[in-house]
C-alpha positions as CSV (number, residue, x, y, z in Angstrom):
1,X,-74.9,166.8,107.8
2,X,-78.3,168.8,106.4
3,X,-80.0,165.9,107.8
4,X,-78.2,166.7,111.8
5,X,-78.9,170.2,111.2
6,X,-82.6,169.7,110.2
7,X,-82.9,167.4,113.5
8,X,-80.7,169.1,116.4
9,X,-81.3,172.9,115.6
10,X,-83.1,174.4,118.0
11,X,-84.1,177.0,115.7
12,X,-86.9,176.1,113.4
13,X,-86.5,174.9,109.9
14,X,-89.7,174.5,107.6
15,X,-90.5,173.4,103.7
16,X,-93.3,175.2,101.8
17,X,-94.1,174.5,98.0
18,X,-95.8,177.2,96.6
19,X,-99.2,177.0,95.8
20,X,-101.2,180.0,93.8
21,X,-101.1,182.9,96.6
22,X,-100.9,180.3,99.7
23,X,-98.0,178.2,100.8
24,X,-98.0,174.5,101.6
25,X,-95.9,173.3,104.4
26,X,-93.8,169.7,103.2
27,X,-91.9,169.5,105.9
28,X,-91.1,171.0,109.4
29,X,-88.5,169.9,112.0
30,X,-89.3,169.9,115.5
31,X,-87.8,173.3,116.5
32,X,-91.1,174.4,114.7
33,X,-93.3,172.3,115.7
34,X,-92.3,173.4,119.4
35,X,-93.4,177.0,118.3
36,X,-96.7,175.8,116.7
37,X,-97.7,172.8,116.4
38,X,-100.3,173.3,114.1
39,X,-97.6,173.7,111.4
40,X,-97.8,170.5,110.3
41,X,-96.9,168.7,106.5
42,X,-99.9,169.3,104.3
43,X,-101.4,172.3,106.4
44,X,-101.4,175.5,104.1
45,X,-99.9,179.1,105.7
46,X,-103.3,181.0,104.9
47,X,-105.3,178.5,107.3
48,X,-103.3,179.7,110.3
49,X,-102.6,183.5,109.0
50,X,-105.5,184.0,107.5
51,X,-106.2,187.4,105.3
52,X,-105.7,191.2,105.5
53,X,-102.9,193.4,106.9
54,X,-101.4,191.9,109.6
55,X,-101.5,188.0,107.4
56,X,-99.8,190.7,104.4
57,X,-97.1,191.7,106.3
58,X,-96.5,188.0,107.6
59,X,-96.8,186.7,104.0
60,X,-94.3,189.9,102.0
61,X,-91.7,188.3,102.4
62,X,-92.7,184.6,101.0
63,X,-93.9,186.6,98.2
64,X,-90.8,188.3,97.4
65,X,-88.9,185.5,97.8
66,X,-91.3,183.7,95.0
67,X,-91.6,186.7,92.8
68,X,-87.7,187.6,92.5
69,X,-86.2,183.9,93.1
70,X,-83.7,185.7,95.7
71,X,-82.9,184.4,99.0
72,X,-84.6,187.3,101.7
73,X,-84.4,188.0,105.2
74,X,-87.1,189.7,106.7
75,X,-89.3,190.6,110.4
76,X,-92.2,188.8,111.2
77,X,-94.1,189.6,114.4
78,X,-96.9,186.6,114.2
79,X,-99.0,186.0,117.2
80,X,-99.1,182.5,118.3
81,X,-101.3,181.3,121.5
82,X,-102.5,185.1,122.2
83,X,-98.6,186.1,122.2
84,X,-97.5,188.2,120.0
85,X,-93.6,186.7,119.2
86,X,-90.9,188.4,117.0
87,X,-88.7,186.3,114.1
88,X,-85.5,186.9,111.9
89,X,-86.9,184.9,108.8
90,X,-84.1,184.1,106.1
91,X,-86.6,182.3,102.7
92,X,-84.7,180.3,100.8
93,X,-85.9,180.0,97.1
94,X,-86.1,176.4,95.3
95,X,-86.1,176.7,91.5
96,X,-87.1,173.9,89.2
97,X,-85.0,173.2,86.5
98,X,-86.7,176.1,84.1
99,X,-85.9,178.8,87.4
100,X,-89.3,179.0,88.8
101,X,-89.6,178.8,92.2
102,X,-91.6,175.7,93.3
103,X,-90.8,176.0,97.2
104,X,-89.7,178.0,99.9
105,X,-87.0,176.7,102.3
106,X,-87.0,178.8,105.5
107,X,-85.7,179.1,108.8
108,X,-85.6,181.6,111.6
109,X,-83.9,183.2,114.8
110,X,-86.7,183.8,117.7
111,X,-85.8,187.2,118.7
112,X,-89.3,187.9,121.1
113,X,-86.6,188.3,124.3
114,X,-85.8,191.6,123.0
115,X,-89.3,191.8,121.6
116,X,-90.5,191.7,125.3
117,X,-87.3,193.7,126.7
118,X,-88.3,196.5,124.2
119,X,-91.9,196.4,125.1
120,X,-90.6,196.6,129.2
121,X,-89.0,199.8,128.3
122,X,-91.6,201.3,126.4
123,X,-93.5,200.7,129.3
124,X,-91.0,202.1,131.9
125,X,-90.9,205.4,129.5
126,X,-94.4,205.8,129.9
127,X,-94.7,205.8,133.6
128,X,-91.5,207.7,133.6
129,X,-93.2,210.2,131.3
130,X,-96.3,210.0,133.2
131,X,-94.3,210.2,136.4
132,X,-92.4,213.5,135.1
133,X,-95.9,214.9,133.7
134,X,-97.3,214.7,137.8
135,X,-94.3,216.2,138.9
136,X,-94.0,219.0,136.8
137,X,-97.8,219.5,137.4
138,X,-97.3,220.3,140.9
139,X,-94.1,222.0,140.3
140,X,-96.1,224.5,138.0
141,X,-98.8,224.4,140.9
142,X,-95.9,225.3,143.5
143,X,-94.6,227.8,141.8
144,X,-98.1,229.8,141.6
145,X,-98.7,229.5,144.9
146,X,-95.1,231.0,145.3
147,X,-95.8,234.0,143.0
148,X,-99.1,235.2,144.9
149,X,-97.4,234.6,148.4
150,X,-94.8,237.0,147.0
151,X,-97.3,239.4,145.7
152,X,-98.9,239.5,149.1
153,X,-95.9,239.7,151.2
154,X,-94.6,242.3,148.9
155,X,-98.2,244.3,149.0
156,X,-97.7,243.3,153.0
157,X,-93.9,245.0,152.7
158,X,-95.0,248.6,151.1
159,X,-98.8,248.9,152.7
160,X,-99.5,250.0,156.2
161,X,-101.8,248.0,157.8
162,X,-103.9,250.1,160.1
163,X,-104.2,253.0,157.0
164,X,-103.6,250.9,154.0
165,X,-101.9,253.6,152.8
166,X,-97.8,253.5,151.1
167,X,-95.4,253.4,153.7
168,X,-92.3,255.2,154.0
169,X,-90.5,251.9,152.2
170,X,-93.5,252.1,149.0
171,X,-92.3,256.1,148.9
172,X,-88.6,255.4,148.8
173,X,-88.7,253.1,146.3
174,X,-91.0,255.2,144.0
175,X,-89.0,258.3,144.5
176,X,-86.1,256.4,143.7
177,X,-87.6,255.6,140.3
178,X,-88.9,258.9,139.8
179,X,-85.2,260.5,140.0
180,X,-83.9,258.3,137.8
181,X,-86.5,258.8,135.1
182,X,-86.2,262.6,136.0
183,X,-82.0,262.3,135.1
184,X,-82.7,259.5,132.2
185,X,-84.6,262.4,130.5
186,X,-83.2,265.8,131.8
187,X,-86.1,267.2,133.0
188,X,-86.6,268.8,136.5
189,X,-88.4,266.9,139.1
190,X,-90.4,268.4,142.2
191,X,-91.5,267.3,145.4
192,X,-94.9,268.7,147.5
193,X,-95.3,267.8,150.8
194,X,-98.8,268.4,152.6
């Protein structure tokens, strides 16, 4: 049965014994060695992953799974052939017979579809974003425009053109306001005409 499974998954099944801070691969089926074929028996992790952050975060999990002796399940976003690809790892401890764990067992569920689908629609928000940005740009730009045609139509509307002087409409309007501040405070209000 393990055997079948091991040989017909199409997800990829590997063996690692545990070696100081590296891990040796024993055994890979050939889901895996689809993925990357330089996982091969005898090659160790570190040769491939290397060192530093992004090999840190690939290797956390391989080392909490050898530190605690508890199955985890963890997200690794490796970059194989210039891709960057996105995995559901489940580590499997194996214990000798004192409890120390000798090798890793693992397997995982390639999940860079929605990886891909995700990074589509961050994309899609951007221009959306960048799309809204330019719009609202010349909305803001329109709207200027619209305030000083008002201003001038409305210095148009209360000016006389040949005098430049308030027209009858400009001294309505002020008179108006003038009354009602006269009434809003009580106190008399008079008119000269020349």
């Amino acid at each position: 049965f393990f055997r079948q499974l091991w040989e017909k998954s199409d997800d990829p099944f590997w063996l690692c014994e545990c070696v100081d801070d590296d891990f040796v691969i024993v055994a890979v089926n050939e889901a895996e060695t689809r993925i990357d074929a330089r996982l091969a028996p005898g090659n160790s992790l570190r040769q491939f992953v290397g060192f530093g952050p992004t090999a840190d975060a690939l290797f956390s999990g391989y080392f909490e799974c050898r530190d605690t002796a508890r199955t985890i399940t963890c997200m690794q976003r490796p970059v194989i052939d210039n891709e960057e690809r996105l995995f559901q790892t489940l580590l499997v401890p194996i214990t000798n017979t004192r409890g120390k764990v000798t090798h890793i067992s693992g397997t995982a569920r390639d999940l860079t579809s929605f990886l891909h689908a995700q990074q589509s629609l961050e994309q899609l928000n951007r221009e959306l974003e960048a799309r809204v940005e330019e719009r609202t740009q010349a909305l803001n730009r329109a709207n200027a425009e619209l305030r000083e045609t008002n201003q001038v139509l409305e210095r148009l509307a209360a000016i006389d053109s040949l005098t430049e002087l308030a027209n009858r409409r400009c001294f309505f309007e002020h008179a108006t306001t003038e009354v009602m501040r006269a009434q809003r405070y009580g106190r008399p209000l008079a008119l000269q005409m020349l």
